[in-house]
Backbone as CSV, one residue per row, in Angstrom:
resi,resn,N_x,N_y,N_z,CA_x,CA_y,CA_z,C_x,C_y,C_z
1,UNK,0.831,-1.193,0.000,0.000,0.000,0.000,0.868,1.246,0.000
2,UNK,0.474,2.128,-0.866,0.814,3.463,-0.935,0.125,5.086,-0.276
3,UNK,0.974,6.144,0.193,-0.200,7.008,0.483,-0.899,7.393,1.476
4,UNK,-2.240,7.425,1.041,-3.200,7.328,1.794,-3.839,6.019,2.309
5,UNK,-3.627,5.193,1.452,-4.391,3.704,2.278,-3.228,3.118,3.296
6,UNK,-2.228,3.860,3.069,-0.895,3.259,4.333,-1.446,3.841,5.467
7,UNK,-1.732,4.877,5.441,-1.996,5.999,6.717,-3.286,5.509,7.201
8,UNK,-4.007,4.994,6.168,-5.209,4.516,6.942,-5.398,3.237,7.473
9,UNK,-4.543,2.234,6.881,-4.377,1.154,7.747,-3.551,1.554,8.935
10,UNK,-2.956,1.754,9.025,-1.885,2.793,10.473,-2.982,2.650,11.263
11,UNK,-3.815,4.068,10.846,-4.807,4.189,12.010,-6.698,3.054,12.347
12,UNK,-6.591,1.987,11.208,-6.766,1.268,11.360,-6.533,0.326,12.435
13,UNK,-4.877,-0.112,12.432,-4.239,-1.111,13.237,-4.303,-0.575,14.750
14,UNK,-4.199,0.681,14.948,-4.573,1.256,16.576,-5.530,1.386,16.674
15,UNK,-6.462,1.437,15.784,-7.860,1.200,16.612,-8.536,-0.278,16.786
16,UNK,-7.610,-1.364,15.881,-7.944,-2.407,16.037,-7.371,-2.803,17.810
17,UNK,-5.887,-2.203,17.972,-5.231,-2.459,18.753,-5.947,-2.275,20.535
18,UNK,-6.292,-1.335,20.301,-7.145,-0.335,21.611,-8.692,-0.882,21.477
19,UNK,-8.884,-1.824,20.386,-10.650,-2.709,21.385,-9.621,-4.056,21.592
20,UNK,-8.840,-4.983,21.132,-8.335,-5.599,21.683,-7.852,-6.064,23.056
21,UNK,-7.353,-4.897,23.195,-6.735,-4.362,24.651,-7.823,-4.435,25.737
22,UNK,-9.235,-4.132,25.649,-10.173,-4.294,26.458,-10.481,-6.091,26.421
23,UNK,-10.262,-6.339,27.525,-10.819,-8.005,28.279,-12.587,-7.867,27.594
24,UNK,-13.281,-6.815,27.481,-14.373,-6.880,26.512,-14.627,-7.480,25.426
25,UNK,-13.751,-7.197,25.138,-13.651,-7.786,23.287,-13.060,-8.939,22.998
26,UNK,-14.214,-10.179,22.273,-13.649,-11.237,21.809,-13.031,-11.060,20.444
27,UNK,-11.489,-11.103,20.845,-10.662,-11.044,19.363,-11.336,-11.930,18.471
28,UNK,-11.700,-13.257,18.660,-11.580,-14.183,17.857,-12.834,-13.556,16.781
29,UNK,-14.119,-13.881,17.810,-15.736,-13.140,17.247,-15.230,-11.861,15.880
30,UNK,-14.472,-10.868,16.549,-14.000,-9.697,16.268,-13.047,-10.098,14.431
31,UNK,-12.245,-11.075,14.783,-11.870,-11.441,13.204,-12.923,-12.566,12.201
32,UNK,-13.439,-13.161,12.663,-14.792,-13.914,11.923,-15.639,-12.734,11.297
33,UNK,-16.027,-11.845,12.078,-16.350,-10.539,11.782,-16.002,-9.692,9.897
34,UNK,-14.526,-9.574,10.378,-13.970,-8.707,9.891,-13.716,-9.483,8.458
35,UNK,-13.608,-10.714,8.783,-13.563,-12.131,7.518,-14.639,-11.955,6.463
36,UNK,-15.745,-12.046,7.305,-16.852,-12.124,6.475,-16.928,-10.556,5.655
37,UNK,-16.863,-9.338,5.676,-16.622,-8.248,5.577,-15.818,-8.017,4.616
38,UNK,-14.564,-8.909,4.662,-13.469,-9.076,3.570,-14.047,-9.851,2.131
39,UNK,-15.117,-10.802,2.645,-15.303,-11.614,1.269,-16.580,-11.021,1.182
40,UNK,-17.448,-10.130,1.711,-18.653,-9.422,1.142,-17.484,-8.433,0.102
41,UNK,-16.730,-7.450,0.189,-16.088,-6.391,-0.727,-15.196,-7.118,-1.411
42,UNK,-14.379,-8.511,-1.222,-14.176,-9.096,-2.509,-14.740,-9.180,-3.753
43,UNK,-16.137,-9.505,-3.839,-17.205,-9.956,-3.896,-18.107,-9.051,-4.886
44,UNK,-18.295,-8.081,-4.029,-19.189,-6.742,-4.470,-17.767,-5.871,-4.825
45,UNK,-17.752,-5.827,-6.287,-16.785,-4.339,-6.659,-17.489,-3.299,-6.375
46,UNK,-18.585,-3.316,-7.192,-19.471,-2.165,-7.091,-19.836,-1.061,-5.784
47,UNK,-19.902,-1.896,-4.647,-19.816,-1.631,-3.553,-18.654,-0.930,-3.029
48,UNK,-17.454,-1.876,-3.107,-15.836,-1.680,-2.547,-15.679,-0.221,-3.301
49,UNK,-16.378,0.299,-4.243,-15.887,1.653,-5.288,-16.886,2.635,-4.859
50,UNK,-17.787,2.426,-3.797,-18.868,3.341,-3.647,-18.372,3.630,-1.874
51,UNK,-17.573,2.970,-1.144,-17.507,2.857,0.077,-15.687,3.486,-0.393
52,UNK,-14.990,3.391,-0.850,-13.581,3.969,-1.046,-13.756,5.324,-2.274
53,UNK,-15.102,6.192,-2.527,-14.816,7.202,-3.813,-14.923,8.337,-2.940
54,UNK,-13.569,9.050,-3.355,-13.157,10.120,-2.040,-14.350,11.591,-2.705
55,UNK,-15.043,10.967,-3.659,-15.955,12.405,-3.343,-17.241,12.192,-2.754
56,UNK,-17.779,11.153,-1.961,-18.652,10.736,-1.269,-18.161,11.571,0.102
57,UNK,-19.307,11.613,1.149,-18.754,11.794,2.363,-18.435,10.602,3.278
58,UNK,-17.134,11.173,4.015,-16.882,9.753,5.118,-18.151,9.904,5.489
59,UNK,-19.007,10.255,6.490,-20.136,10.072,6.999,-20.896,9.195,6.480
60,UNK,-21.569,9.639,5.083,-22.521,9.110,4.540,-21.775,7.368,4.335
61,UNK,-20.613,7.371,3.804,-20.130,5.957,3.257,-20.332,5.188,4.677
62,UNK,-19.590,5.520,6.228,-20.230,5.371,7.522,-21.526,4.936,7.885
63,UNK,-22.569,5.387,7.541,-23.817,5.643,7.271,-24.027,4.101,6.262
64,UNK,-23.880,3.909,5.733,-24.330,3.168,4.463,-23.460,1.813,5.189
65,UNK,-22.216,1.717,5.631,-21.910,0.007,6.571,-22.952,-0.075,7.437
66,UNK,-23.188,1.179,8.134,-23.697,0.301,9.487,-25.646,0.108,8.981
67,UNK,-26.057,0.566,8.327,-27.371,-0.191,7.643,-26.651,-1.394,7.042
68,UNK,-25.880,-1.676,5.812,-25.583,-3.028,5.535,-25.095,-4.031,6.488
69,UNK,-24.332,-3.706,7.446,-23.712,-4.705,8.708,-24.839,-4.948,9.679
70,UNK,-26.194,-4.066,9.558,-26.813,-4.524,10.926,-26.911,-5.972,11.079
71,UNK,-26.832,-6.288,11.966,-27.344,-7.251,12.228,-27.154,-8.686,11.756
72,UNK,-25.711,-8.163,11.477,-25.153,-9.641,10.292,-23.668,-9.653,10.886
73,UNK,-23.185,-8.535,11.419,-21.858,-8.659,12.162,-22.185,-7.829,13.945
74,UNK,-21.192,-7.897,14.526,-20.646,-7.383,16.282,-21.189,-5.871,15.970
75,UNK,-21.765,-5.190,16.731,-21.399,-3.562,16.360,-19.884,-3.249,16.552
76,UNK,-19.192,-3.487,16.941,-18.133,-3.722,17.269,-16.971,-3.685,16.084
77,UNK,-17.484,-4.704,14.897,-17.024,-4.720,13.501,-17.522,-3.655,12.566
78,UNK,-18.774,-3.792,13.164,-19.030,-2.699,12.339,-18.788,-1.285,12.597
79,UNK,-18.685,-0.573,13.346,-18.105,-0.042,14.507,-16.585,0.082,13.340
80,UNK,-16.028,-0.628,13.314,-14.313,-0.929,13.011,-14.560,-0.527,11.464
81,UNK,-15.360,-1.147,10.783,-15.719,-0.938,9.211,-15.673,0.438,9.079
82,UNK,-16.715,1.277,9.760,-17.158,2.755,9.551,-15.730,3.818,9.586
83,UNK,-15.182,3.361,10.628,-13.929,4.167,10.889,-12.903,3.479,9.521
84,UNK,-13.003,2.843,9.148,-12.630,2.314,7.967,-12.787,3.086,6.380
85,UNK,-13.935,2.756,6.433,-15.174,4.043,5.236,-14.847,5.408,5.580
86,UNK,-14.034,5.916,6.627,-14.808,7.667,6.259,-12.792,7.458,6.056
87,UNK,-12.069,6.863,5.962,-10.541,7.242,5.700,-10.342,6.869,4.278
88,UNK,-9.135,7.812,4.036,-8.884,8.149,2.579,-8.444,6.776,1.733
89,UNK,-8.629,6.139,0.538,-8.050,4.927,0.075,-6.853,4.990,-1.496
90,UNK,-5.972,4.919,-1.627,-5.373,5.226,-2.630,-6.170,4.421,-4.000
91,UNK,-6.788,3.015,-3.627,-7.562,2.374,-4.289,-8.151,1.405,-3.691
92,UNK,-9.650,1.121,-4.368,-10.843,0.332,-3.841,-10.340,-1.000,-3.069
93,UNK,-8.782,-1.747,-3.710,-8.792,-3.221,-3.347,-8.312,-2.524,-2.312
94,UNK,-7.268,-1.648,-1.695,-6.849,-1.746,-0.552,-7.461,-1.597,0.660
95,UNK,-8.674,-1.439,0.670,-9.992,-1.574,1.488,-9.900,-2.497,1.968
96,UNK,-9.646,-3.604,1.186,-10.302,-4.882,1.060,-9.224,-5.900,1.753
97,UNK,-8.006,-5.451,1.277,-6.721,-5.801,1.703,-6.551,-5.279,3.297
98,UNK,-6.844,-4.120,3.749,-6.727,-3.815,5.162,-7.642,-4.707,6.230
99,UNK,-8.975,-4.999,5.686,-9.880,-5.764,6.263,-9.409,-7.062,6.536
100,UNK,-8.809,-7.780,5.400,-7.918,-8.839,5.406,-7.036,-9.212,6.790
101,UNK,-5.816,-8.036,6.867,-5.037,-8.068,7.213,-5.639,-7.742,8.734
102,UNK,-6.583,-7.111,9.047,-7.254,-6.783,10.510,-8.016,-7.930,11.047
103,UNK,-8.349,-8.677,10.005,-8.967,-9.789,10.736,-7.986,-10.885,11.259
104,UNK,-6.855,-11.111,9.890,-5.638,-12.110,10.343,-4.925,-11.606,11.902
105,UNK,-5.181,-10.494,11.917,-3.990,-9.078,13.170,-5.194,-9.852,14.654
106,UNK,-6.482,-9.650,14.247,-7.352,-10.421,15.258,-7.607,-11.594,16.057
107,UNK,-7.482,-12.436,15.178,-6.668,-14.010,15.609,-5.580,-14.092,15.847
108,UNK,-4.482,-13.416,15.388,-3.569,-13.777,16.234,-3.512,-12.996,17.537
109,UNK,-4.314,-11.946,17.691,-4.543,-11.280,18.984,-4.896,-12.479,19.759
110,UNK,-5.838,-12.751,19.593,-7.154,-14.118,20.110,-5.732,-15.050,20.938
111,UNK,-4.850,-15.561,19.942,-3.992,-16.589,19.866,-2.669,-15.689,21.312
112,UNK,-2.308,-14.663,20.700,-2.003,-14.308,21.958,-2.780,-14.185,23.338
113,UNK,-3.735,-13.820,23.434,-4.916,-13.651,24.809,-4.578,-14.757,25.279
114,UNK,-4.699,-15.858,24.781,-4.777,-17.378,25.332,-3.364,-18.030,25.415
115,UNK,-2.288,-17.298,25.064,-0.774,-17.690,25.373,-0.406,-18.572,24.325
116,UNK,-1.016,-18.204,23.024,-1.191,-19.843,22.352,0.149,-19.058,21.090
117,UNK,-0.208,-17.967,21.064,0.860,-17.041,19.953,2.078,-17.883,19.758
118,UNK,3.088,-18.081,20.131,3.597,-19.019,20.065,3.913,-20.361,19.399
119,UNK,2.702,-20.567,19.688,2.543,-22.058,19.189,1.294,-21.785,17.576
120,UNK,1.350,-20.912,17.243,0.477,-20.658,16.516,1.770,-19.721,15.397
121,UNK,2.715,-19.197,15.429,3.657,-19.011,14.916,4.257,-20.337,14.070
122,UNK,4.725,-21.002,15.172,5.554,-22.363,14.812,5.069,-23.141,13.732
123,UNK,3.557,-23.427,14.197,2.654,-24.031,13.376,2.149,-23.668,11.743
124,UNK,2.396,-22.342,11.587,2.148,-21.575,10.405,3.283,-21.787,9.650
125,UNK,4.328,-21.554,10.484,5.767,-22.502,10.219,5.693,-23.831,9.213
126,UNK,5.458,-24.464,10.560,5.692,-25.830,9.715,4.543,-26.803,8.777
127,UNK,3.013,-25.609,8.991,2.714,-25.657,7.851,3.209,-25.421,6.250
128,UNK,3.504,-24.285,6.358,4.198,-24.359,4.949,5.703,-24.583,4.551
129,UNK,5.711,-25.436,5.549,7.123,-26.367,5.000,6.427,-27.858,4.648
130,UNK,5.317,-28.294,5.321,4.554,-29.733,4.966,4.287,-29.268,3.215
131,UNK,3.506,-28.272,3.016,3.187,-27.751,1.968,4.359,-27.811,0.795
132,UNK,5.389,-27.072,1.203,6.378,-27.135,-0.090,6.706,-28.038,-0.473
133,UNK,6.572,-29.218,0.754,6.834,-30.630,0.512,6.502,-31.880,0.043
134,UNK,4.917,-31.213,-0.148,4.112,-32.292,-0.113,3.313,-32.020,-1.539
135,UNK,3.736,-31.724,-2.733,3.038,-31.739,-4.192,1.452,-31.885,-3.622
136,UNK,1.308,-32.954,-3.638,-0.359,-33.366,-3.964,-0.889,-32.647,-2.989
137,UNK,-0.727,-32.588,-2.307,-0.993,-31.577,-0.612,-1.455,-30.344,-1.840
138,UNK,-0.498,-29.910,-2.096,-0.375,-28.439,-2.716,-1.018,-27.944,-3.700
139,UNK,-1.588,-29.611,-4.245,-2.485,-29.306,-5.809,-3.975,-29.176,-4.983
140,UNK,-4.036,-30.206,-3.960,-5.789,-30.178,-3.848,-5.868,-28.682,-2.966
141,UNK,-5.169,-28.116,-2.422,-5.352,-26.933,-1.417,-5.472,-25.777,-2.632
142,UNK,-5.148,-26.081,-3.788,-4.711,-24.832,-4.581,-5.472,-25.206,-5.795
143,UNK,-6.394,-26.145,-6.107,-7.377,-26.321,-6.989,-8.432,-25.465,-7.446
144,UNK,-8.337,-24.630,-8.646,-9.495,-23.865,-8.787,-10.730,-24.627,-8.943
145,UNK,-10.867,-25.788,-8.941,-11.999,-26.928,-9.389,-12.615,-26.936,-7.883
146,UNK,-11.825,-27.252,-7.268,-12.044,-27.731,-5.667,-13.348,-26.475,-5.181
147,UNK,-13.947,-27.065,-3.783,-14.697,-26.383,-3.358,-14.045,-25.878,-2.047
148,UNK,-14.282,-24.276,-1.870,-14.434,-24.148,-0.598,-14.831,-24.819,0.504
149,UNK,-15.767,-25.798,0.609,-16.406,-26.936,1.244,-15.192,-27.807,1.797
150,UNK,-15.230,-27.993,0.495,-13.959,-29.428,0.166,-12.552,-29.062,0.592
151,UNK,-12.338,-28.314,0.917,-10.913,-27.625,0.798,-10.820,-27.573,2.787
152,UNK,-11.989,-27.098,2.628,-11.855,-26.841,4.293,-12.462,-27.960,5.347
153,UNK,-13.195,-28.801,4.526,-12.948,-30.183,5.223,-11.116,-31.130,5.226
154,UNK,-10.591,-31.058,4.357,-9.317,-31.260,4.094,-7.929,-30.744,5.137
155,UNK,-8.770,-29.764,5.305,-7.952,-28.698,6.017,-8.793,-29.488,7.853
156,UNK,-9.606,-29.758,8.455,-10.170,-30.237,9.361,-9.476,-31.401,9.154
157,UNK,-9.354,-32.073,8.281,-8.923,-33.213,8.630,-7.359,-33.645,9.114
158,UNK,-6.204,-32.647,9.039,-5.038,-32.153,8.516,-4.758,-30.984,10.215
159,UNK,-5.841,-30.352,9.984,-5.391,-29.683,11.814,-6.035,-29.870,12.572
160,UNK,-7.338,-30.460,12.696,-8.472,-30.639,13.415,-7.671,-31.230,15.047
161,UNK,-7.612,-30.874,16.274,-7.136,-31.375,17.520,-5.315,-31.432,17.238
162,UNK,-4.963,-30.950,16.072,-3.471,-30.872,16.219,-3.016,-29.754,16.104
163,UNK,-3.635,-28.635,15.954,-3.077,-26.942,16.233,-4.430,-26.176,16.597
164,UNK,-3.408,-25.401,16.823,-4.463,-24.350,17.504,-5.622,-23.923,16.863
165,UNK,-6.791,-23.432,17.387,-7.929,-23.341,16.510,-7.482,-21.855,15.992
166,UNK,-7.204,-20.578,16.391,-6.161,-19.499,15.387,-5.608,-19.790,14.336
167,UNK,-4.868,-21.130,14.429,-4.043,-21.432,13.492,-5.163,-22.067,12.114
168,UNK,-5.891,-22.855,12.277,-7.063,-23.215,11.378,-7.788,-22.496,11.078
169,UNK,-8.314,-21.219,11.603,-9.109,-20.475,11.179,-8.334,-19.687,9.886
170,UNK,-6.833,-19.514,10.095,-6.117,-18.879,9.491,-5.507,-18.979,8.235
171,UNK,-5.392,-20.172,8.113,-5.110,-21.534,7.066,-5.993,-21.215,6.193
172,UNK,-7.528,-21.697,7.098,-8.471,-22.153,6.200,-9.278,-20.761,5.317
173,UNK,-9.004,-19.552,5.751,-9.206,-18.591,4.937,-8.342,-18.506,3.855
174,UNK,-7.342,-18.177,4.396,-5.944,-18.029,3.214,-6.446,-19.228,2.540
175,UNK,-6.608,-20.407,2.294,-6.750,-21.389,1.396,-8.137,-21.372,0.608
176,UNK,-9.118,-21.343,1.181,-10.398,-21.170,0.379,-10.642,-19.194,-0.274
177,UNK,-9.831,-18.483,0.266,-10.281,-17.547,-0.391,-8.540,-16.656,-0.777
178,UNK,-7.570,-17.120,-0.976,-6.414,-16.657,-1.708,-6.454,-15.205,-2.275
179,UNK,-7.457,-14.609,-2.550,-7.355,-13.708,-3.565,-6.401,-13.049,-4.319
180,UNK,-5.696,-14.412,-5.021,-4.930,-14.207,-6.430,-3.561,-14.351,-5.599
181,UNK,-3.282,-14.444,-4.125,-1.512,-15.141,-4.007,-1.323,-16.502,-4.147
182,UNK,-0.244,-16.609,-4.074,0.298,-17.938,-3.891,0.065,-18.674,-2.511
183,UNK,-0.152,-19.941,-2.132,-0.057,-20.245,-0.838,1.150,-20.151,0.389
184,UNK,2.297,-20.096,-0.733,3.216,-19.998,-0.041,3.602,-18.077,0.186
185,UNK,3.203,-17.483,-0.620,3.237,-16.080,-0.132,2.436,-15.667,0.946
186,UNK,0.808,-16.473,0.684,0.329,-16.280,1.948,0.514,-16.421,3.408
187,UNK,0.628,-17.599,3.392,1.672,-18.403,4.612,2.667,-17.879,4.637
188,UNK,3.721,-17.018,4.043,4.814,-15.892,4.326,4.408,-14.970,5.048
189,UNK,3.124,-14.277,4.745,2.454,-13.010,5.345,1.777,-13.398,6.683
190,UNK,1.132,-14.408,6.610,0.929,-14.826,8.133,1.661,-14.631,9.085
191,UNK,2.608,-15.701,8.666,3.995,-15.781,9.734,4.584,-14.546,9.958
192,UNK,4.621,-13.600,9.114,5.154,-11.705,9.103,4.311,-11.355,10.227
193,UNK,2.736,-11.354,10.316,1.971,-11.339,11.091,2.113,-11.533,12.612
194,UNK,2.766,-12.817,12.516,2.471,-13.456,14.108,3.873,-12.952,14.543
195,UNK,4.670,-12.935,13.892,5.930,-12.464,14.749,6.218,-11.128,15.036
196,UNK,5.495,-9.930,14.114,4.942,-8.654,14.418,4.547,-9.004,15.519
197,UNK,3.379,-9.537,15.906,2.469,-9.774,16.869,3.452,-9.951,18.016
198,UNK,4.362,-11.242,18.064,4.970,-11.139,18.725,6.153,-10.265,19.654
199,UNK,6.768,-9.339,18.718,7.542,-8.306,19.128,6.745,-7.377,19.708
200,UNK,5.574,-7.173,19.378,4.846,-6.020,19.782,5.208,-5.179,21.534
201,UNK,5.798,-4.054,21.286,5.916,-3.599,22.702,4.536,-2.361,22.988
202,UNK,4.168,-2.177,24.150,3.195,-1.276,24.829,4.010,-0.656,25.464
203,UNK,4.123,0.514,25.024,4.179,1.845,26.073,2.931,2.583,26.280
204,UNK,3.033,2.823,27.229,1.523,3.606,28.413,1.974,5.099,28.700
205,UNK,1.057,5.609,27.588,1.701,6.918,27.956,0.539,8.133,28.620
206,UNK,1.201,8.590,29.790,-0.059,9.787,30.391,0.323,11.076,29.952
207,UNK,-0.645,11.584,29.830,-0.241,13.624,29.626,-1.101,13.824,29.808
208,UNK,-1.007,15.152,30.406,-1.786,15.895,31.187,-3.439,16.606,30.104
209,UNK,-2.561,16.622,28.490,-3.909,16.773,27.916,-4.079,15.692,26.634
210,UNK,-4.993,15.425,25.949,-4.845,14.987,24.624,-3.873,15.116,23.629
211,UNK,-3.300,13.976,23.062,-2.027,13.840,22.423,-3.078,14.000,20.909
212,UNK,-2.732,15.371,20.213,-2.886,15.322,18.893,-2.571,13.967,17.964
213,UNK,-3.044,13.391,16.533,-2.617,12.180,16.121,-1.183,12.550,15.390
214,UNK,-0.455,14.024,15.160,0.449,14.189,14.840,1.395,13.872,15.702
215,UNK,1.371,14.380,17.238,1.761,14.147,18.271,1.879,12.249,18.465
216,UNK,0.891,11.694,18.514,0.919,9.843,18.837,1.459,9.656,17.682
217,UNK,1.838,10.208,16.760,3.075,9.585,14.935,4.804,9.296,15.697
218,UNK,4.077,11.223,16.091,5.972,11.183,16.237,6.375,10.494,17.244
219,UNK,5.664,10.496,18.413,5.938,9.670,19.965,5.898,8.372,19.121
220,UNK,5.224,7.629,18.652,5.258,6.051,18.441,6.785,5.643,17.746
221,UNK,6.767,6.889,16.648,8.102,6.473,15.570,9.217,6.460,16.702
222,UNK,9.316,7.568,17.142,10.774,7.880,18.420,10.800,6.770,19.189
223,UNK,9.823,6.163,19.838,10.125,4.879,20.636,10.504,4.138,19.880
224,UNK,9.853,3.847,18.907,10.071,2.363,18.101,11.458,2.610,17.773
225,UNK,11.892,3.590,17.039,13.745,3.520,16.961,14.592,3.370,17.610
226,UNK,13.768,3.952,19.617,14.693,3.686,20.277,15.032,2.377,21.114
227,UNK,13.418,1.877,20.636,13.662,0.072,21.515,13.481,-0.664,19.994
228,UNK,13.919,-0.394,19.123,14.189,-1.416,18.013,12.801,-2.231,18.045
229,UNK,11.813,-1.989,18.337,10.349,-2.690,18.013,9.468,-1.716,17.626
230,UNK,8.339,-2.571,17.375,7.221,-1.706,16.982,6.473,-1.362,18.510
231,UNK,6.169,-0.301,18.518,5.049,0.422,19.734,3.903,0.537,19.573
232,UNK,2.633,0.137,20.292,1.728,0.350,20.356,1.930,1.049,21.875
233,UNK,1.173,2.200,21.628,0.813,3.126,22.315,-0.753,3.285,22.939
234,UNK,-0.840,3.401,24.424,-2.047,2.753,25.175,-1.916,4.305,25.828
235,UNK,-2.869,4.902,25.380,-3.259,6.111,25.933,-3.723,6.710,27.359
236,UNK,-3.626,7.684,27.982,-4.240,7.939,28.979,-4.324,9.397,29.490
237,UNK,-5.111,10.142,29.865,-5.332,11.662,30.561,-4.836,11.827,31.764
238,UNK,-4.050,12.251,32.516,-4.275,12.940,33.658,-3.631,14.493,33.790
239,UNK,-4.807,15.407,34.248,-4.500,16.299,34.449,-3.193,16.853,35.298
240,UNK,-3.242,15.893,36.229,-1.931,16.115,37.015,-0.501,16.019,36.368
241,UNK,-0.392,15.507,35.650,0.860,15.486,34.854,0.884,16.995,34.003
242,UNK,1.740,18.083,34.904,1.607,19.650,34.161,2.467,19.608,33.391
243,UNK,2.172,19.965,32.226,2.946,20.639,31.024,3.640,19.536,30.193
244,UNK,3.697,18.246,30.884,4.333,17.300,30.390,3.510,15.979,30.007
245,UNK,4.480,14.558,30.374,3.967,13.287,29.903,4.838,12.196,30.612
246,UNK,4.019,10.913,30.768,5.015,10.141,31.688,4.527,9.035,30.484
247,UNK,5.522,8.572,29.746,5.701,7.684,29.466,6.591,5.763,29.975
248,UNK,6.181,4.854,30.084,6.193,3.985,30.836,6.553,2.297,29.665
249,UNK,7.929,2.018,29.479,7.634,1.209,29.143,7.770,-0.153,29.341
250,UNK,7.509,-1.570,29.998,7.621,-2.508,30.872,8.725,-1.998,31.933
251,UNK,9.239,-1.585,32.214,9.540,-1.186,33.899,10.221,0.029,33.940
252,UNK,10.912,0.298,32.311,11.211,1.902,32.183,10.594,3.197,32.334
253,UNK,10.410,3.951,32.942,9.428,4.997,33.051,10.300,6.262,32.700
254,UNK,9.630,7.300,31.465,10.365,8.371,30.972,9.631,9.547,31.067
255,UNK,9.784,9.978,32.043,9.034,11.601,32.356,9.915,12.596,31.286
256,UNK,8.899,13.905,31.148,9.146,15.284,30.464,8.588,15.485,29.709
257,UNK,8.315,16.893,28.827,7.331,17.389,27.778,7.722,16.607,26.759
258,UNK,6.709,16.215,25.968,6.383,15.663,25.089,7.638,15.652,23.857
259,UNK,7.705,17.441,23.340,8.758,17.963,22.955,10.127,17.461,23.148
260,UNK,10.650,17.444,24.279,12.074,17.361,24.885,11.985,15.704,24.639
261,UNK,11.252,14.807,25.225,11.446,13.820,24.980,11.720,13.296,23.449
262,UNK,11.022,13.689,22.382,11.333,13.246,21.178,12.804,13.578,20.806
263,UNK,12.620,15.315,21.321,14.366,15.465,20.489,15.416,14.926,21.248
264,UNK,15.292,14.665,22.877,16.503,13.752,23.042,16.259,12.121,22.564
265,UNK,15.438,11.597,21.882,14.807,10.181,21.273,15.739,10.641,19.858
266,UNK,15.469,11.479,19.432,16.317,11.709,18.167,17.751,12.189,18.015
267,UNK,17.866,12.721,18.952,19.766,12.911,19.575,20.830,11.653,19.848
268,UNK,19.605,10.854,20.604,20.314,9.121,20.807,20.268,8.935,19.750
269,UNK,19.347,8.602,18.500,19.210,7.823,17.563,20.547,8.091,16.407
270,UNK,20.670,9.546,16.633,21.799,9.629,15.702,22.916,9.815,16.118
271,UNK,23.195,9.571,17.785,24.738,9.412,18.343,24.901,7.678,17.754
């Protein structure tokens, strides 16, 4: 993705990140969701070009998911869709492609919640090493003849009580609905997925007022360079913190204005 649909998956992925984060929210529900959503705008071009045409209003395109989602997905997804619809798209598939990638980002949330991440890595693993290995394996999973049906009974029969249910849900999309990769590229992007997932660090950051989204860019980028991971950033208000911000990350805690902190974040980075 280029642009504007980069920036909007960005702020996509933190808002996927921040209902996650609530013990409320079933990740798993939350990517079944977002699945089905992906193969309705596969599906419907017509649609995917009326929900991404930047001279519509975000509102109205907003407006127009949550009548089509009633009552067929979580408000929750749908909820996630809308904030989806009113952001800018460089083009219609990458809609479609972010939805994708938020639902896969969901299960493996799920898969982390339950400590299973891990083992749901490995497994994606040495799935597609059975795969490279196994020809006939590779023809019936990759059959345009074959049925979705058929494909994902195959797939039950193959992980059913031997990996994680994350890991099958994950498979069995990428395999019945590919849209135009390879299996083995897919199963590349997974695994990119879960080990993202895995590095993932949380910093908890307080200030005394609302962090502009220009402000949560530059704070996220400056950490991430300075702990060599990606940051997700877990927000919080308190007035008591004057003029400044206490940022916190697993046992490091970095007080000072917002300001000062970045440019000494960028002073280290280039000593």
């Amino acid at each position: 993705m280029n642009g504007a649909s980069r920036e909007a998956l960005a702020a996509a992925r933190e808002r996927l990140d921040a209902l996650t984060d609530s013990t409320s929210v079933d990740a798993a529900q939350l990517a079944g969701g977002l699945a089905a959503v992906t193969a309705l705008l596969d599906r419907e071009v017509s649609l995917r070009r009326v929900l991404t045409d930047p001279a519509q209003a975000g509102e109205a395109k907003a407006e127009l998911v949550q009548r089509l989602l009633a009552g067929q997905v979580s408000g929750t997804t749908a909820d996630l869709v809308s904030g989806l619809v009113r952001s800018r798209w460089s083009q219609s598939r990458d809609l479609v492609d972010a939805l994708e990638e938020l639902a896969n980002v969901a299960d493996l949330t799920a898969a982390q919640q339950t400590g299973a991440l891990d083992s749901v890595e490995d497994e994606l693993f040495r799935f597609g090493r059975i795969v490279s290995s196994n020809t006939e394996l590779r023809a019936a999973l990759t059959d345009r003849k074959a049925t979705a049906s058929a494909k994902s009974e195959l797939l039950r029969s193959l992980l059913g009580g031997r990996a994680d249910a994350a890991t099958e849900r994950l498979v069995t999309r990428l395999v019945t609905a590919p849209r135009g990769r390879s299996l083995e590229a897919g199963l590349e992007s997974l695994s990119k997925l879960a080990a993202e997932r895995r590095d993932r660090v949380v910093a908890v950051v307080t200030s005394a007022v609302p962090l502009s989204d220009t402000q949560k860019r530059r704070l996220g980028a400056a950490l991430a360079k300075l702990y060599g991971r990606q940051m997700h950033l877990n927000l919080d208000v308190d007035p008591g913190v004057v003029g400044g911000m206490r940022v916190q990350v697993g046992d490091e805690v970095i007080n000072g204005s917002l300001a000062d902190r970045i440019e000494d974040a960028a002073r280290r980075m280039a000593s």
